[in-house]
C-alpha positions as CSV (number, residue, x, y, z in Angstrom):
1,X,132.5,-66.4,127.0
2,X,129.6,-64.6,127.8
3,X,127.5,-66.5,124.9
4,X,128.3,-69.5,126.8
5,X,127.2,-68.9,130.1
6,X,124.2,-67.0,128.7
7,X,123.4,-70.5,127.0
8,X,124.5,-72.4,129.6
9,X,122.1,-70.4,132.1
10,X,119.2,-71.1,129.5
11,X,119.8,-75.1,129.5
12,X,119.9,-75.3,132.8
13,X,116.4,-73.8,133.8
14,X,114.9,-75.1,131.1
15,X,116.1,-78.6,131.9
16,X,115.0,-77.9,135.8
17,X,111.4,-76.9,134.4
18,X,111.0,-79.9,131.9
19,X,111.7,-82.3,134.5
20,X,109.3,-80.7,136.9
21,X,112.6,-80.0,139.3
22,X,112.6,-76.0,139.2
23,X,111.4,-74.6,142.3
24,X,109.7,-71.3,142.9
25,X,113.1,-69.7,143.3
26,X,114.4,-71.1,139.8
27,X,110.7,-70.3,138.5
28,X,111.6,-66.7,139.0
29,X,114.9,-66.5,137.9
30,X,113.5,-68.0,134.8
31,X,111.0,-65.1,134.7
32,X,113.7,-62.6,135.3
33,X,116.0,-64.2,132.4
34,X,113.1,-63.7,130.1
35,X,112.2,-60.3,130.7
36,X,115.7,-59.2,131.0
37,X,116.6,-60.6,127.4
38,X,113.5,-59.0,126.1
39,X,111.0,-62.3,125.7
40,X,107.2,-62.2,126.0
41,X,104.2,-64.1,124.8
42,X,101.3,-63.6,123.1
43,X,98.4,-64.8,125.1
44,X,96.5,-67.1,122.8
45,X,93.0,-68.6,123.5
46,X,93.7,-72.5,125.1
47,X,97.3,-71.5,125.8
48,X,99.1,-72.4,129.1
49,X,99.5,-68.6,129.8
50,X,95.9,-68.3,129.0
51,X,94.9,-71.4,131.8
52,X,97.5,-70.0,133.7
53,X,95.5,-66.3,134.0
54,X,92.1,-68.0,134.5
55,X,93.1,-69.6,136.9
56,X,95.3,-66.6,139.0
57,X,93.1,-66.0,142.0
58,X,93.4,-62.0,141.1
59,X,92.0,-60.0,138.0
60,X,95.0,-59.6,135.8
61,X,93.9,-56.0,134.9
62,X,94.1,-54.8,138.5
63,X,97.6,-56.5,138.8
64,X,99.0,-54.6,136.0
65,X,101.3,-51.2,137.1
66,X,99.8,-47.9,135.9
């Protein structure tokens, strides 16, 4: 049971995000999913994370919890 809802929690944000639906709120329960199940990128060069962090009106570095 809990495989399902664990799936069926996946396909729904990621349905919300592809249609451009997801609002800031399912933005960071989509975040939260993600670190809680242990996922995380590798920031390549031209990636959407990478665009993403150029564009943050912040220094990354400084952000980051000591």
């Amino acid at each position: 049971m809990l495989e399902k809802l664990h799936a069926a929690v996946a396909e729904e944000l990621a349905s919300r995000i592809k249609a451009g639906e997801a609002t800031a709120a399912d933005l960071a329960v989509a975040v939260k999913f993600l670190k809680d199940n242990g996922i995380s990128a590798i920031v390549a060069p031209d990636s959407p994370i990478t665009n993403l962090i150029k564009n943050l009106p912040f220094d990354v570095e400084d952000a980051r919890p000591n």
